[in-house]
Backbone as a printed PyTorch tensor [residue, N CA C, xyz], in Angstrom:
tensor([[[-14.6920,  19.3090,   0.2550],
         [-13.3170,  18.8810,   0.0260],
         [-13.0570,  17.5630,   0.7500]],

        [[-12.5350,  16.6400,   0.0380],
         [-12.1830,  15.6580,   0.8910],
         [-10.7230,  15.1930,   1.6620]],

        [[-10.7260,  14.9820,   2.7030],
         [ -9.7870,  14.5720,   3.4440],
         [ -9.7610,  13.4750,   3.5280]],

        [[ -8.5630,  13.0940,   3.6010],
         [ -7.7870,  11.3120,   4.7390],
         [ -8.0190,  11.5600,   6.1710]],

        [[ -8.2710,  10.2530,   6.3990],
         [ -8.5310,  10.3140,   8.2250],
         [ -7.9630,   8.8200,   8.1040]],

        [[ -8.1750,   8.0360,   9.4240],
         [ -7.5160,   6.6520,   9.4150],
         [ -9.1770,   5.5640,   9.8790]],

        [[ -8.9480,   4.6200,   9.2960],
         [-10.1880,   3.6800,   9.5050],
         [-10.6420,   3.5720,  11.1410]],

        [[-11.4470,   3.1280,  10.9970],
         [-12.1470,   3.3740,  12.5400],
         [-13.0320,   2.3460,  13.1270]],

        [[-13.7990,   2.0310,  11.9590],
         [-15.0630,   1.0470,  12.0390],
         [-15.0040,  -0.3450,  11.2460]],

        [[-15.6520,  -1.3550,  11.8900],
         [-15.5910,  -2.6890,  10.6730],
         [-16.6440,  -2.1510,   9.2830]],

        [[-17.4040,  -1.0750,   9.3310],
         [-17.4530,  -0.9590,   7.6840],
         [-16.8860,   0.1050,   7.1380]],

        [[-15.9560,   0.4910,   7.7010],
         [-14.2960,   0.9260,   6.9710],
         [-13.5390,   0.1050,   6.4110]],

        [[-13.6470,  -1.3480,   6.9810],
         [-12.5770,  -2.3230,   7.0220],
         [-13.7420,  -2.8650,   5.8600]],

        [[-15.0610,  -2.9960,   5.5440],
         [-15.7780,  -3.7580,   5.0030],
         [-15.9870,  -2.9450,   3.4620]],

        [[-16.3200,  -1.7500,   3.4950],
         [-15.5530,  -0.6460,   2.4820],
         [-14.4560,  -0.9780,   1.7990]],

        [[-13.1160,  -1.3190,   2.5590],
         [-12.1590,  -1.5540,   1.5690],
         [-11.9060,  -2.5810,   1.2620]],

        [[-12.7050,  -3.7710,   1.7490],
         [-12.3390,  -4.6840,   1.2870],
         [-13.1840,  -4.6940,  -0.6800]],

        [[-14.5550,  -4.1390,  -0.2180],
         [-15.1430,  -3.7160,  -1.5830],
         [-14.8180,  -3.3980,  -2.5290]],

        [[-13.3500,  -2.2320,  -2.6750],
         [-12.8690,  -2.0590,  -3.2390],
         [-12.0590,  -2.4950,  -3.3750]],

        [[-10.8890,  -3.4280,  -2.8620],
         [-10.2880,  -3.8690,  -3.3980],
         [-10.6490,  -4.9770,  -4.1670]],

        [[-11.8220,  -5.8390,  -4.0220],
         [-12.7150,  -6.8600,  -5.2070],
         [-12.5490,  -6.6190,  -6.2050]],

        [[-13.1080,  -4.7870,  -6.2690],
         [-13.2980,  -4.7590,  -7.7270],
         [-12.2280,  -4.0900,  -8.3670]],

        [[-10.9780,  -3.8940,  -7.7580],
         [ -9.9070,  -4.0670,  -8.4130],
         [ -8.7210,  -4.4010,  -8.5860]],

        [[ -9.0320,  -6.0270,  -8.1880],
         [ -8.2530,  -7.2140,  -8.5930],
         [ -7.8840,  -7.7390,  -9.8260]],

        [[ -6.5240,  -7.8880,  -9.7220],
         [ -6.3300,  -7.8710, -11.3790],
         [ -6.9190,  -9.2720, -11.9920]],

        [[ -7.3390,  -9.7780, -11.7100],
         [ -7.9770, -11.1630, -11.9120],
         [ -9.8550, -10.3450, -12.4350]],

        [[-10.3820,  -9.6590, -11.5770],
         [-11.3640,  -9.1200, -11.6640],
         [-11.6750,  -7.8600, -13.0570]],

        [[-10.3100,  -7.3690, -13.3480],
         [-10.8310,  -6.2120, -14.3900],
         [-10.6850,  -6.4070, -15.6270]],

        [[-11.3480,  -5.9230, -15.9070],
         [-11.3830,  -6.4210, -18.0520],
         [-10.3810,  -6.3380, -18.3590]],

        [[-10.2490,  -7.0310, -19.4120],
         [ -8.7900,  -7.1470, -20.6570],
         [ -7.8930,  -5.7540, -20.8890]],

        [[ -6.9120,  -5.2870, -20.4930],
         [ -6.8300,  -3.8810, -20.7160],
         [ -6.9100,  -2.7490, -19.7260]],

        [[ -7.9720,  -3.1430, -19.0700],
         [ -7.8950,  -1.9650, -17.7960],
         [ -6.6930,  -2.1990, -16.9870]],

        [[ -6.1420,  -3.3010, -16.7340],
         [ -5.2120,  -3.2860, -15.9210],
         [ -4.1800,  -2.2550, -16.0050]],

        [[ -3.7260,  -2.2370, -17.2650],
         [ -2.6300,  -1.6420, -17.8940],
         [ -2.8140,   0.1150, -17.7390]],

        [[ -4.0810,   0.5390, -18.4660],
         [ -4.3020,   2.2360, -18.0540],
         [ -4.5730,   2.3170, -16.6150]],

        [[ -5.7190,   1.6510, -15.8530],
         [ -5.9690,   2.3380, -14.8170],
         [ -4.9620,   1.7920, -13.4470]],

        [[ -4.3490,   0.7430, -13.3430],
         [ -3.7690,   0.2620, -12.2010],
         [ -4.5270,  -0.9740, -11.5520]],

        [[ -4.4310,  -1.9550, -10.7600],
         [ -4.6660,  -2.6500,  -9.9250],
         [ -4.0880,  -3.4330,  -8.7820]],

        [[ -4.8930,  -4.1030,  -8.2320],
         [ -4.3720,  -4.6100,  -6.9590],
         [ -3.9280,  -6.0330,  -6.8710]],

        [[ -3.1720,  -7.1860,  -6.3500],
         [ -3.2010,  -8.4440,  -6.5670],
         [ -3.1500,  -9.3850,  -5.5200]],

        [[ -3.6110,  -8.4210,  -4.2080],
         [ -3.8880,  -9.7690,  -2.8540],
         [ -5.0680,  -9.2360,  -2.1750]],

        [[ -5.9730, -10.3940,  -2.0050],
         [ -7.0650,  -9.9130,  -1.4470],
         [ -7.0460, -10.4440,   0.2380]],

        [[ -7.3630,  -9.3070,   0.6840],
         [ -7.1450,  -9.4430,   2.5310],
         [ -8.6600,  -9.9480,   2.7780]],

        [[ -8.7760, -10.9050,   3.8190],
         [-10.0280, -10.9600,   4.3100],
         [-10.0440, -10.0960,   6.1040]],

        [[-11.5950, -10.0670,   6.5720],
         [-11.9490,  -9.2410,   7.4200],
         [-10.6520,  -9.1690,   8.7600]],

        [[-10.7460, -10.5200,   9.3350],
         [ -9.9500, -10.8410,  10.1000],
         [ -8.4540, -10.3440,   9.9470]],

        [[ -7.7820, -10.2090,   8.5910],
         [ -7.0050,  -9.8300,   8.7860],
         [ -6.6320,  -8.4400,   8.5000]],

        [[ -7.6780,  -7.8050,   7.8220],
         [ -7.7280,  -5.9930,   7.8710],
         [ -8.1240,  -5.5560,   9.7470]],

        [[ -8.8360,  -6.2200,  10.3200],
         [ -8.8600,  -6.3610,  11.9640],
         [ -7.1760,  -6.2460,  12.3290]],

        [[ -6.7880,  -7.1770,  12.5500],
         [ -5.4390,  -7.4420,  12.8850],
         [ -4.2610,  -6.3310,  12.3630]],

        [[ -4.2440,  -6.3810,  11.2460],
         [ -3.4460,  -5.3370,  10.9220],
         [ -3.9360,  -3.9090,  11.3850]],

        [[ -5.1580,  -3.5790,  11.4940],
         [ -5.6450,  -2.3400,  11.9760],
         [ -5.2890,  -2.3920,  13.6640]],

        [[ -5.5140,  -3.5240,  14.2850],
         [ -5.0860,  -3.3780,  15.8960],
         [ -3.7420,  -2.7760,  16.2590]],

        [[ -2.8600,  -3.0560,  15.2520],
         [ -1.5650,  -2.9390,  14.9730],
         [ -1.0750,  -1.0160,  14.8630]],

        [[ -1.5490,  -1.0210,  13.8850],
         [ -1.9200,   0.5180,  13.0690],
         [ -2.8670,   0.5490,  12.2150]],

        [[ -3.8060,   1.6430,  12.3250],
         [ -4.9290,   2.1160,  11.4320],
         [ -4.8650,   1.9990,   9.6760]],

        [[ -5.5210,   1.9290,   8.8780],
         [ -5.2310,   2.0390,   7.8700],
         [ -5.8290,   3.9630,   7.6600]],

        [[ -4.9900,   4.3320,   6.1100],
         [ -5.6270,   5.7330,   5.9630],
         [ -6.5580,   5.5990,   4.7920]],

        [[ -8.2080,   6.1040,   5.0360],
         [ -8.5940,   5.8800,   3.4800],
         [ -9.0900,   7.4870,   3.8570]],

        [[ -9.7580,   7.7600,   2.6330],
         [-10.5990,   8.8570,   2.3220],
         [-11.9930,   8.1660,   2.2160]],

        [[-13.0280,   9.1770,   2.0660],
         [-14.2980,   9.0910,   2.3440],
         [-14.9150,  10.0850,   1.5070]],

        [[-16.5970,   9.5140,   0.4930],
         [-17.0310,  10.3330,  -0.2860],
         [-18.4840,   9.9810,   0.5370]],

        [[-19.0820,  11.3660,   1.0520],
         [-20.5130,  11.0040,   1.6990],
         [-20.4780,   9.5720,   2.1180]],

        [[-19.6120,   9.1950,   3.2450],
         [-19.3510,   8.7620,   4.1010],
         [-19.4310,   7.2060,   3.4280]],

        [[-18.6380,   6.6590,   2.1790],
         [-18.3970,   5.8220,   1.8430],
         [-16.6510,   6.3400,   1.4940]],

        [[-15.7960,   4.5800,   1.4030],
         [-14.5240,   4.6290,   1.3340],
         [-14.3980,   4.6110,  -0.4590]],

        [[-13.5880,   5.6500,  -0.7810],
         [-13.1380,   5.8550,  -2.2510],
         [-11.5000,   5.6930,  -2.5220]],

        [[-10.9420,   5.5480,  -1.3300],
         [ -9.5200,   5.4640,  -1.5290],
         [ -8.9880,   4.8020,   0.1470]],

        [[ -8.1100,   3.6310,   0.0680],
         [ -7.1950,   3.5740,   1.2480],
         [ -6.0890,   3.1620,   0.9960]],

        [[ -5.2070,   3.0510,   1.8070],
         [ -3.5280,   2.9870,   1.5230],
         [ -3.4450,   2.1330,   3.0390]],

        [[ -3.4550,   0.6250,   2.8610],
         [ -3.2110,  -0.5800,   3.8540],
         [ -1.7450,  -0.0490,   5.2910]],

        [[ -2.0470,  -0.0150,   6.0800],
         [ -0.6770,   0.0360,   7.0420],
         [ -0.1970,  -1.0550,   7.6460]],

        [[  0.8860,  -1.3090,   7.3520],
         [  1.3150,  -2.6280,   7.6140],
         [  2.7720,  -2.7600,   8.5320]],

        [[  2.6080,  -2.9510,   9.5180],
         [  3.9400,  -2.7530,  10.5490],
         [  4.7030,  -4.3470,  10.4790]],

        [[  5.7170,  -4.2170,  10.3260],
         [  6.4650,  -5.7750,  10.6140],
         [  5.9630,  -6.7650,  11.3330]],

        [[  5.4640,  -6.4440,  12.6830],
         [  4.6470,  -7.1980,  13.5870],
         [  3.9210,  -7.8920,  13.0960]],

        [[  2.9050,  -7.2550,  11.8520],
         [  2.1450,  -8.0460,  11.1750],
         [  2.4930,  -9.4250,  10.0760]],

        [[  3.6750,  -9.2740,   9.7520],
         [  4.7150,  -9.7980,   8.6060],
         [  3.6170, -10.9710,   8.7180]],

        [[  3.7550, -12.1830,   9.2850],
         [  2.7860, -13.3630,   9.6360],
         [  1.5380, -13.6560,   9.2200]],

        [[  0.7470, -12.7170,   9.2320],
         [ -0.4590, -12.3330,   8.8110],
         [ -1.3100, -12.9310,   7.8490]],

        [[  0.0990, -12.5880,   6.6020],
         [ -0.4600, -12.8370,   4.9490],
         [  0.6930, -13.1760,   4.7410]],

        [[  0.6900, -14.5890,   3.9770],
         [  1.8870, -15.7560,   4.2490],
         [  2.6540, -15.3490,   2.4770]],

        [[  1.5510, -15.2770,   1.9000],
         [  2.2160, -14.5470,   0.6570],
         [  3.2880, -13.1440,   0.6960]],

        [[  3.3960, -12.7640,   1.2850],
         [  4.2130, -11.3210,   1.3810],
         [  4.9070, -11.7350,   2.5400]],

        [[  5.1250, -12.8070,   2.7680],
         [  6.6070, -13.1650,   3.8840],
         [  8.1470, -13.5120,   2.9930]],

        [[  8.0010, -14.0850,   1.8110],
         [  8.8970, -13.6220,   1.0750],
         [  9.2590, -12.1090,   0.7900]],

        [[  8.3460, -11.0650,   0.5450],
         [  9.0330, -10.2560,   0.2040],
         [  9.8750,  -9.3830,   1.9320]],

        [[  9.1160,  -9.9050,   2.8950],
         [  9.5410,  -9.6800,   4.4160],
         [ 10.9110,  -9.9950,   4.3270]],

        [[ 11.0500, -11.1520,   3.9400],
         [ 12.9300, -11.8450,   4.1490],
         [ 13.4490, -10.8830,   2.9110]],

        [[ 12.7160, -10.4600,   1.8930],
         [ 13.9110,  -9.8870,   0.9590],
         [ 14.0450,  -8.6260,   1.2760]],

        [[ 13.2140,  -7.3580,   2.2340],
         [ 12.9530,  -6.3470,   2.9060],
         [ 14.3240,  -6.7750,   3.9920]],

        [[ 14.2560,  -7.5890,   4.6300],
         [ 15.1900,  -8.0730,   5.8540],
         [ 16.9700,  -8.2960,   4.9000]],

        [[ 17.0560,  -8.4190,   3.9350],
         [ 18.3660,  -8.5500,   3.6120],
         [ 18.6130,  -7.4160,   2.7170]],

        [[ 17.1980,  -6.5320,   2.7300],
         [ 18.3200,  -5.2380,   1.9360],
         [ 18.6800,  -4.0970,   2.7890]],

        [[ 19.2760,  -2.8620,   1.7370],
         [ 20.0850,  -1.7080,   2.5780],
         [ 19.4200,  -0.5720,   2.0250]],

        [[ 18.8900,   0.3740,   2.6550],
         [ 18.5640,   1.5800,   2.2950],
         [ 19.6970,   2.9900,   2.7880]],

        [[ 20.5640,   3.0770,   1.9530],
         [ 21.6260,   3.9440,   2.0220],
         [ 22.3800,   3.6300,   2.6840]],

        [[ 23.2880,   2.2610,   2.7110],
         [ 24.2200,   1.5560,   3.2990],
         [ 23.6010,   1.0490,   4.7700]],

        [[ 22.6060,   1.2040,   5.1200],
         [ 21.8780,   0.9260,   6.2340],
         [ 21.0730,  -0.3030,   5.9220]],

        [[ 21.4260,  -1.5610,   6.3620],
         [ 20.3320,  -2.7810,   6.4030],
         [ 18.8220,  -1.4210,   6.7960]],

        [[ 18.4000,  -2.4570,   6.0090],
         [ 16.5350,  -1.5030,   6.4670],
         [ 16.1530,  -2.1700,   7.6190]],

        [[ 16.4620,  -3.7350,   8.1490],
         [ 15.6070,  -4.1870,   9.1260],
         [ 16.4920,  -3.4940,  10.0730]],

        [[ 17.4250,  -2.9110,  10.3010],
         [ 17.5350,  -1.9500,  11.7560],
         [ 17.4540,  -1.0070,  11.3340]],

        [[ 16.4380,  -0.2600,  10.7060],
         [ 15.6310,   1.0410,  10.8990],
         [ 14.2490,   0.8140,  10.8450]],

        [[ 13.7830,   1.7810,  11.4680],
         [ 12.1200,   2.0420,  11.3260],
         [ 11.8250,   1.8270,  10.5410]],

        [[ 10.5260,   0.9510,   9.8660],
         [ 10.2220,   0.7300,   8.6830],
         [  8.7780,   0.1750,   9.0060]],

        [[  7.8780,   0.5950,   7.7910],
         [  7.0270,  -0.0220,   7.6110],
         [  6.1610,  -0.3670,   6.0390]],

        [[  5.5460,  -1.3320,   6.2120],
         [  5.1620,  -1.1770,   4.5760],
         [  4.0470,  -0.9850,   4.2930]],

        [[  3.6150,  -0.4640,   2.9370],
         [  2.3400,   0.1420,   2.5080],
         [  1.9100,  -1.0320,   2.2310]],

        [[  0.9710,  -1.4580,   2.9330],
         [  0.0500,  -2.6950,   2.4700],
         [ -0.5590,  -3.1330,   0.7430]],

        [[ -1.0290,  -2.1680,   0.6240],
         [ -1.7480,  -1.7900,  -0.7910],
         [ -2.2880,  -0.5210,  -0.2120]],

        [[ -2.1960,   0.1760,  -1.7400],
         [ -3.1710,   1.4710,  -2.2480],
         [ -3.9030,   1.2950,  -3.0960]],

        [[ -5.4130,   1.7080,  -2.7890],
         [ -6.3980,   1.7260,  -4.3660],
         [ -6.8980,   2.3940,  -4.3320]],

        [[ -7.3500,   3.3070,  -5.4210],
         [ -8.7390,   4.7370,  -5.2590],
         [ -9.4780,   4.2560,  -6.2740]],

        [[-11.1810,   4.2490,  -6.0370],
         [-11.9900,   3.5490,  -6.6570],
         [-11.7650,   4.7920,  -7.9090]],

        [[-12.4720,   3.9960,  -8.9060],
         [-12.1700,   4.7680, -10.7010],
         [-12.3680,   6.1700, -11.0860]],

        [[-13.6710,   6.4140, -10.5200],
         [-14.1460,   7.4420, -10.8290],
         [-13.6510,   9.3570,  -9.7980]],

        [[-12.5190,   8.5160,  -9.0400],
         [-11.7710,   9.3020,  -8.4060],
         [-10.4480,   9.0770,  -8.7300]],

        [[ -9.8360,   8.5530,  -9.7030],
         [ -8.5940,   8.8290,  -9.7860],
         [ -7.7830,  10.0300, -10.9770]],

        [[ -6.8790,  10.7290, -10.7140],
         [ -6.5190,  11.1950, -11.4040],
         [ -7.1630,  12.6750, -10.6280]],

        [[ -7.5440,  12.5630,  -9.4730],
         [ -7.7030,  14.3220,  -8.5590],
         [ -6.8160,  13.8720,  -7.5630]],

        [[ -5.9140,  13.6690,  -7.2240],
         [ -4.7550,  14.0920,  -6.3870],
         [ -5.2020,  12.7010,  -4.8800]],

        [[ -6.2240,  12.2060,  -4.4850],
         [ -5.9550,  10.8730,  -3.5490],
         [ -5.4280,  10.6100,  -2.9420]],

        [[ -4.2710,  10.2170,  -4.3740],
         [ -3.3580,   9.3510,  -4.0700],
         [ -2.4190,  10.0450,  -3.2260]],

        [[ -2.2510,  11.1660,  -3.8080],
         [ -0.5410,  11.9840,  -2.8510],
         [ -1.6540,  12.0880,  -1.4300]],

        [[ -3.1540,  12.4930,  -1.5890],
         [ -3.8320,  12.5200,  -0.0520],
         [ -3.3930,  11.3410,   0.9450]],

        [[ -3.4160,  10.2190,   0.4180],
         [ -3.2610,   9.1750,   1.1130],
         [ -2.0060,   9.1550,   1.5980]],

        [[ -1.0370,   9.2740,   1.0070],
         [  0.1880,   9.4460,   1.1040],
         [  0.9460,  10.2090,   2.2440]],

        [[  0.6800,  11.1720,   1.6310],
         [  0.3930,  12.7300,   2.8540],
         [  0.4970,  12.6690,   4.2740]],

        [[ -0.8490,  11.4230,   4.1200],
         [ -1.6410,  11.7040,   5.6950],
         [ -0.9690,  10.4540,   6.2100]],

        [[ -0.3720,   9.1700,   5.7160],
         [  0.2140,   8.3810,   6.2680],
         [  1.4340,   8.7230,   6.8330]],

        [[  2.3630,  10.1910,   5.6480],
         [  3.5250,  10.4390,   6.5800],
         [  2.9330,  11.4420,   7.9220]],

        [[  2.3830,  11.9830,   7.9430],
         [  1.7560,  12.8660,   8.9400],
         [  1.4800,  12.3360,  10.4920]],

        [[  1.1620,  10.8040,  10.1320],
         [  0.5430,   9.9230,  10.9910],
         [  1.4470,   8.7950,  11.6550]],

        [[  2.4930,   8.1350,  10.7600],
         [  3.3870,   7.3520,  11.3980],
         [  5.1110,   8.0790,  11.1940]],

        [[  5.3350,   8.6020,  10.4740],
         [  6.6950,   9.6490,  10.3480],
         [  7.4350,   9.8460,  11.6020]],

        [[  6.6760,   9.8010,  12.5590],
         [  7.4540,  10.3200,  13.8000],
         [  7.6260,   8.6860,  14.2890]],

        [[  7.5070,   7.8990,  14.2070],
         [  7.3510,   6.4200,  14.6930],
         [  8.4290,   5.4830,  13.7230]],

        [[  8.4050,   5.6050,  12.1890],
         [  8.7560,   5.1030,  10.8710],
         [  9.0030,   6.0910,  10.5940]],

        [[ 10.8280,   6.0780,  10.3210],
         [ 11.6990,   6.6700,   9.4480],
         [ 11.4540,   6.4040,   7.5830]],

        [[ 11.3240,   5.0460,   7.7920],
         [ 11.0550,   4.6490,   6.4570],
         [ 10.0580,   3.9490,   5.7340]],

        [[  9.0920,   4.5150,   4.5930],
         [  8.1260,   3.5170,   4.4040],
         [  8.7560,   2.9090,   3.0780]],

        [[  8.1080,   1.1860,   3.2670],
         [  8.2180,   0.4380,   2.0910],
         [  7.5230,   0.3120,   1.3400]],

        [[  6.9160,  -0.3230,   0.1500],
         [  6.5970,  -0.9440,  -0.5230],
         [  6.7630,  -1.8200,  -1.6950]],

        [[  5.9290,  -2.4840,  -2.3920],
         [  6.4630,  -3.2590,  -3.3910],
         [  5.6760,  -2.9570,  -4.2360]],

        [[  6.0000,  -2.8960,  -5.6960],
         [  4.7350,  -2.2920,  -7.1650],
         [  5.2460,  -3.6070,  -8.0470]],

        [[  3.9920,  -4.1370,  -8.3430],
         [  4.3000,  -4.7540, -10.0150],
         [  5.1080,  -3.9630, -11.0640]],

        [[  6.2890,  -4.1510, -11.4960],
         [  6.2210,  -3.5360, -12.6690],
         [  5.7390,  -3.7700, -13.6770]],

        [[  4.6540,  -4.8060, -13.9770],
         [  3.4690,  -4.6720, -14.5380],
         [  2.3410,  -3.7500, -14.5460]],

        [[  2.6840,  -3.0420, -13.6550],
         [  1.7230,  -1.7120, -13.1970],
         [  2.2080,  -0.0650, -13.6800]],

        [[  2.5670,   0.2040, -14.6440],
         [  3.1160,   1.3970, -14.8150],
         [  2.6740,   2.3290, -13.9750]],

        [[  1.4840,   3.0080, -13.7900],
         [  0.4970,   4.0100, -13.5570],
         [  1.0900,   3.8710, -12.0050]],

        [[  0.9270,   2.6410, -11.0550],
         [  1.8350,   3.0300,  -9.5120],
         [  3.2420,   3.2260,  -9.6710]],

        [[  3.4680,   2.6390, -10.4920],
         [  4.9230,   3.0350, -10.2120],
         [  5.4870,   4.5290, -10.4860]],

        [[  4.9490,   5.3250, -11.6040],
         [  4.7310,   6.7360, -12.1870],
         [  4.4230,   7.2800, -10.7090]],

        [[  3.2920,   7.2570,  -9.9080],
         [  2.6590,   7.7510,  -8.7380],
         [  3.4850,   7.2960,  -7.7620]],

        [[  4.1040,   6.3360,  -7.3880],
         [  4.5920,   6.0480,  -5.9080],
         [  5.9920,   6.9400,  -6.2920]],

        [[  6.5680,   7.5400,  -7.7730],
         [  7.8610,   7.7640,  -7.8590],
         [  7.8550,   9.1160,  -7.4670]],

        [[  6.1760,   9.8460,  -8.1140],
         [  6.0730,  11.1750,  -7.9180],
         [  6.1200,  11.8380,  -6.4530]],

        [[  5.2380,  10.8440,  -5.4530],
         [  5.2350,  11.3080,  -4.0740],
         [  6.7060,  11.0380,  -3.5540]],

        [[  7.5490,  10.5710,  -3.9280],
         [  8.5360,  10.3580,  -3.4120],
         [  9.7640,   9.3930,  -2.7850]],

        [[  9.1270,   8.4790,  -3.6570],
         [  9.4220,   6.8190,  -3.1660],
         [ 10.4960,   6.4270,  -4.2880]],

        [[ 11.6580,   5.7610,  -3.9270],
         [ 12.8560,   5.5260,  -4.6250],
         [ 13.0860,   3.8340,  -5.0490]],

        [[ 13.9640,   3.6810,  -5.8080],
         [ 13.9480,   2.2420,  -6.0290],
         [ 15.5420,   1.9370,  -5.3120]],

        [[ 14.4260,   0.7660,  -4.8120],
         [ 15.7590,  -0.2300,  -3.9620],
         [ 16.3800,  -1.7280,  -4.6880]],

        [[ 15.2380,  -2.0910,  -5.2820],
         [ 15.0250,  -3.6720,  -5.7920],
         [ 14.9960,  -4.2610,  -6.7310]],

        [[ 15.1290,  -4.5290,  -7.6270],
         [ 14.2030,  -5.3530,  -8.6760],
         [ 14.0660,  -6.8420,  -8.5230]],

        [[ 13.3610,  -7.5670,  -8.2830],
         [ 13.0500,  -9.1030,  -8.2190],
         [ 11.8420,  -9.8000,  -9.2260]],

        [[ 12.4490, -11.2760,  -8.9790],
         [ 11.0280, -11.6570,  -9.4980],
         [ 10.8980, -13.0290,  -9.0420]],

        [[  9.2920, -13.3130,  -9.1480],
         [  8.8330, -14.6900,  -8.2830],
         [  7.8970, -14.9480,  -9.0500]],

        [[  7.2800, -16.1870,  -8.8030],
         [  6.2750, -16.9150,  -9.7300],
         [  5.2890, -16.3120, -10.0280]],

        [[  5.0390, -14.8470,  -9.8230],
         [  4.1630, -14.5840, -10.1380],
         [  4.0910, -13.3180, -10.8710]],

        [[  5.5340, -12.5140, -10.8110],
         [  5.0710, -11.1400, -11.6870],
         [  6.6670, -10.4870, -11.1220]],

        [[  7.3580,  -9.4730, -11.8950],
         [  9.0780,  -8.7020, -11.9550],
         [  8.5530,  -7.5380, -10.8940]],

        [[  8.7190,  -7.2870,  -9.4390],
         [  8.5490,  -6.7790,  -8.3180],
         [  9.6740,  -5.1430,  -8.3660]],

        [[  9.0890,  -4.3620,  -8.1160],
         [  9.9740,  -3.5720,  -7.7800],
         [  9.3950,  -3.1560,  -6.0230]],

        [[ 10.9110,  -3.2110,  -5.4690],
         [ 10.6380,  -2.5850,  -3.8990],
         [ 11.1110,  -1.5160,  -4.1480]],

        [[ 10.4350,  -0.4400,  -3.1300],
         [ 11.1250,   0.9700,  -3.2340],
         [ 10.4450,   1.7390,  -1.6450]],

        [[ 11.2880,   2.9500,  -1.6510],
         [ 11.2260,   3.1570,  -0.1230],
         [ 11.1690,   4.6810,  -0.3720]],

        [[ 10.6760,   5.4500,   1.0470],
         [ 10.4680,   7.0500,   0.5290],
         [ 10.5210,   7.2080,   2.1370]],

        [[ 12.0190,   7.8730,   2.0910],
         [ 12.8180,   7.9880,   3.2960],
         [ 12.1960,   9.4600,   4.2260]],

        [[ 11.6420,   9.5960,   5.4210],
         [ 10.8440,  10.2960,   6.1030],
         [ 12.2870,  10.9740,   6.9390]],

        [[ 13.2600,  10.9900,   7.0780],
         [ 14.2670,  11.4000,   7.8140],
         [ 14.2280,  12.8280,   7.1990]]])
């Protein structure tokens, strides 16, 4: 049976970067994007380091290779990856139940990916799971942001429990933020 645990090692960190290569939406055939899901920022080592000094990331493990992780990303890090500092300032001017979010606990899901041949056995809610398990008592609230070009996360981030706050859009694709309140 497989479990979530939180990264540990640089070829944990070297693992997911693997996977997220190969599923970059730039990287997958004509079409796959649309059924199976993908990803659209690629982190290098240094900064899966950094963000891990911060907080761990959670992946799963198949005979001791990474098949699934879900990025942890604490505000601290905001700086990091200069691309997702816009969505930082638009995180910073919204309200999650009349509550500005930047004075509550918050943190955001970096990215989630589960390599192919594991998706569609449950992962994803694993990953999920074990991230509230792990920062919940620390972070009231987790964030994230989905392409709505992405049906398939957005279906999955709605099922585990994650609500819509947002709709935006920027030069590059119609953003939905949404949040899945741990209180």
């Amino acid at each position: 049976m497989l479990r979530a645990t939180l990264s540990a090692t640089t070829k944990d960190l070297q693992e997911i970067i693997d996977l997220q290569e190969a599923n970059l939406l730039d990287n997958l055939p004509a079409g796959e994007s649309e059924s199976q899901g993908f990803v659209t920022l690629h982190h290098d080592m240094e900064t899966l380091e950094q963000m891990h000094e911060q907080a761990p990331h959670v992946i799963i493990k198949e005979k001791n290779k990474v098949v699934g992780y879900a990025l942890t990303m604490v505000p601290e890090c905001r700086w990091l990856i200069p691309e997702l500092e816009p969505m930082f300032v638009l995180i910073d001017s919204l309200k999650w139940k009349q509550e500005p979010i930047s004075e509550l606990g918050f943190y955001v899901m970096g990215q989630i990916c589960i390599e192919a041949t594991w998706r569609g056995k449950g992962l994803f809610d694993l990953l999920y799971k074990h991230h509230k398990k792990v920062f919940s008592s620390r972070f009231p609230l987790l964030i994230t942001e989905v392409s709505t070009s992405n049906p398939r996360s957005l279906r999955a981030h709605e099922r585990v429990g994650f609500k819509p706050i947002h709709t935006h859009r920027d030069n590059l694709d119609e953003w939905r933020v949404i949040g899945w309140d741990w209180r």
